[in-house]
N, C-alpha and C positions, 0 to 999 in steps of 0.2 A: 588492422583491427584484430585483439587478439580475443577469440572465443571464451578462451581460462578464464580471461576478464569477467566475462559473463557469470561462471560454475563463481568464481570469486563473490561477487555481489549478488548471487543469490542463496547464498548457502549460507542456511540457519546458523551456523557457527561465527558468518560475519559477525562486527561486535557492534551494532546498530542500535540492539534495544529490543529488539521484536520481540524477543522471548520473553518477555516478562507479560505482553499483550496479546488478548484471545480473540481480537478482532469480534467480539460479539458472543461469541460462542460461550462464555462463563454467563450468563444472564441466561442466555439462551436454554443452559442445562438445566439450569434451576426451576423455570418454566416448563419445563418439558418438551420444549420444543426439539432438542436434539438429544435421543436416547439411545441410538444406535448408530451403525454405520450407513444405513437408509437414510435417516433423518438427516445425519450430517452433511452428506450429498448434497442433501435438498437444500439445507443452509448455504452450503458454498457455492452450490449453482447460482442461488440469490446475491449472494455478495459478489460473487465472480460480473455479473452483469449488472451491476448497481455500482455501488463503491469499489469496486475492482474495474472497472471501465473508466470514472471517471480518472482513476488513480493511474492508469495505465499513460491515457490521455494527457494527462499532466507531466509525468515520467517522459513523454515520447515528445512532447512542443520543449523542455527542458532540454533535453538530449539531443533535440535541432537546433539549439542555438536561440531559440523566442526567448524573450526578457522576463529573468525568471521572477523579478519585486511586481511583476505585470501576472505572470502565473499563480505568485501566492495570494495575492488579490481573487483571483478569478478562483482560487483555492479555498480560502475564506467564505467566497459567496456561497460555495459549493457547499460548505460544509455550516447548518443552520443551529445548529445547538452545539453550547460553550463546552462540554465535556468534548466532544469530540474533535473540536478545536486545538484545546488544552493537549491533547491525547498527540493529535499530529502535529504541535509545536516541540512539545518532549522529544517525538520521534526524530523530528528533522534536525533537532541540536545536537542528538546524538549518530543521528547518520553526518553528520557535516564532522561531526570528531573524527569519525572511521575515515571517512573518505578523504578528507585532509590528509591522515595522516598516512595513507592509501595510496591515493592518489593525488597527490597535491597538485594547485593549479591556481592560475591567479584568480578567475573566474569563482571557483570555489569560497579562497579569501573575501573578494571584493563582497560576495553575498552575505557569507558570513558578518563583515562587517557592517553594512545597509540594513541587517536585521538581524540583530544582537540578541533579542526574545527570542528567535529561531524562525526557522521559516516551513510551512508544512513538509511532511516527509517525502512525497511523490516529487516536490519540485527539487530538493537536495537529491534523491536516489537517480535521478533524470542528469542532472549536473553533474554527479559524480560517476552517471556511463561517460557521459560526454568525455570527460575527464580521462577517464579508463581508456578512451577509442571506441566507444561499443557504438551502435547505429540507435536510432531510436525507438528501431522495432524492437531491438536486443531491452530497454529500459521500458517499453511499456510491457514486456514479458515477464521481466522481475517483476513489475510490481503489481502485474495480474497474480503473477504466481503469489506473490508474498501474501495478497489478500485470502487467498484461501488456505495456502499453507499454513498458516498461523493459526488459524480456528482448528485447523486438523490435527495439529497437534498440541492443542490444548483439551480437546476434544479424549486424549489418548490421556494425560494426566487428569484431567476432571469426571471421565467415566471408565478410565483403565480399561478404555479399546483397545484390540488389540492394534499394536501399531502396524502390522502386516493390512487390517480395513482399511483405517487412514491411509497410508501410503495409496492402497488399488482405488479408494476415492478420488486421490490427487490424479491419479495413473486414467479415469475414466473420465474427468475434467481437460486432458489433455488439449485434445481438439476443440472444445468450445473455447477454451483458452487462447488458443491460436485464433478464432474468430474474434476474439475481443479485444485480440492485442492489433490487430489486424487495420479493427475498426478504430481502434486508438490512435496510429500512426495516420489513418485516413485526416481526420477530424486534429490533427496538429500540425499537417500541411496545409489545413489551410487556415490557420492561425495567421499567419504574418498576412494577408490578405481583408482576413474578415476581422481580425483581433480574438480575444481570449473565448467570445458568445459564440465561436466554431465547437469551444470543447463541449463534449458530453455532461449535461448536469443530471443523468440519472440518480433519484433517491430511493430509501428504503426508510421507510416513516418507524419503522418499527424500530429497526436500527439504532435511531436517532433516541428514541422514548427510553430503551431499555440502558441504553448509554451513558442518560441522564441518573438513569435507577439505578446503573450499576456504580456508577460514581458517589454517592451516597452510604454506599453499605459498608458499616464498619469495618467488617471483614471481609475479604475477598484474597483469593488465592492468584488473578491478574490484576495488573493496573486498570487496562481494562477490558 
């Protein structure tokens, strides 16, 4: 198992996609809800244990080997409003691009071609540790991290934080992090046992509303 592997797939310069999405945090600014580097905390704490648990979860039964046309289902249920759907079918065609060409693997193909529309992002970024050699605790880490990294750094373009808060926000998530990816790998062991109703379906209602709202507006500086 090579670690690099890891620093590789989680690092913003991957060519995934993510940068173009603020994971919430572009609606979020515009309500007010995140003004500074306090608030934005507060955001990513929320997503980090909401949508970033579930996504971790998904990431880590992937990354064991669980049947992933069985995870994006149980991905779909998860995810209740069509913007946000949309958002993580985009994501997943373009991590299946990176990681193919990354890491190629038959596994990878066979999915790619069973679901040609794409298939959400957590269950591709989970297949493509797998792919890489990384464990599953390594892919429910990416993709805790990637849920709130993303908002932080759009966070830094949409309020010209300075990026030195951002970063000490990501830097004081550290540990609860570690407990989320923790609980991800728990709840994907026992997947082949109990089936996909093990994974975590924690929501954020709000999340979900502003999503639909932000998908609407003519202009906007993320996808979403």
């Amino acid at each position: 198992m090579s670690r690099a592997a890891l620093l590789v797939l989680a690092d913003g310069r991957f060519p995934a996609g993510g940068h173009a999405h603020s994971g919430g945090a572009e609606a979020a600014v515009k309500a007010g809800r995140i003004r500074d580097a306090a608030s934005l905390e507060e955001f990513c704490r929320g997503r980090l244990h909401t949508a970033g648990l579930v996504a971790a979860a998904l990431a880590a039964a992937a990354a064991a080997g669980c049947d992933p046309l069985a995870l994006d289902e149980a991905a779909d249920a998860r995810t209740p409003v069509p913007a946000l759907r949309l958002t993580a079918r985009r994501l997943g065609r373009q991590m299946m691009r990176a990681a193919r060409a990354t890491w190629p693997s038959a596994e990878l193909d066979a999915l790619a071609a069973a679901r040609p529309r794409g298939v959400h992002q957590p269950v591709v970024l989970g297949l493509a540790a797998r792919s890489a050699g990384l464990a599953p605790l390594d892919a429910a880490c990416a993709a805790a991290y990637e849920n709130i990294s993303g908002p932080a750094t759009a966070a830094v373009r949409l309020l010209s934080l300075d990026p030195f808060d951002a970063t000490a926000v990501l830097a004081r998530l550290a540990a609860p992090l570690d407990q989320v990816a923790g609980q991800a790998v728990e709840a994907a062991r026992r997947v082949p046992l109990e089936g996909t109703g093990a994974l975590p379906a924690a929501s954020a209602p709000l999340l979900d509303i502003t999503a639909e709202q932000h998908a609407a507006w003519p202009v906007r500086l993320f996808a979403s």
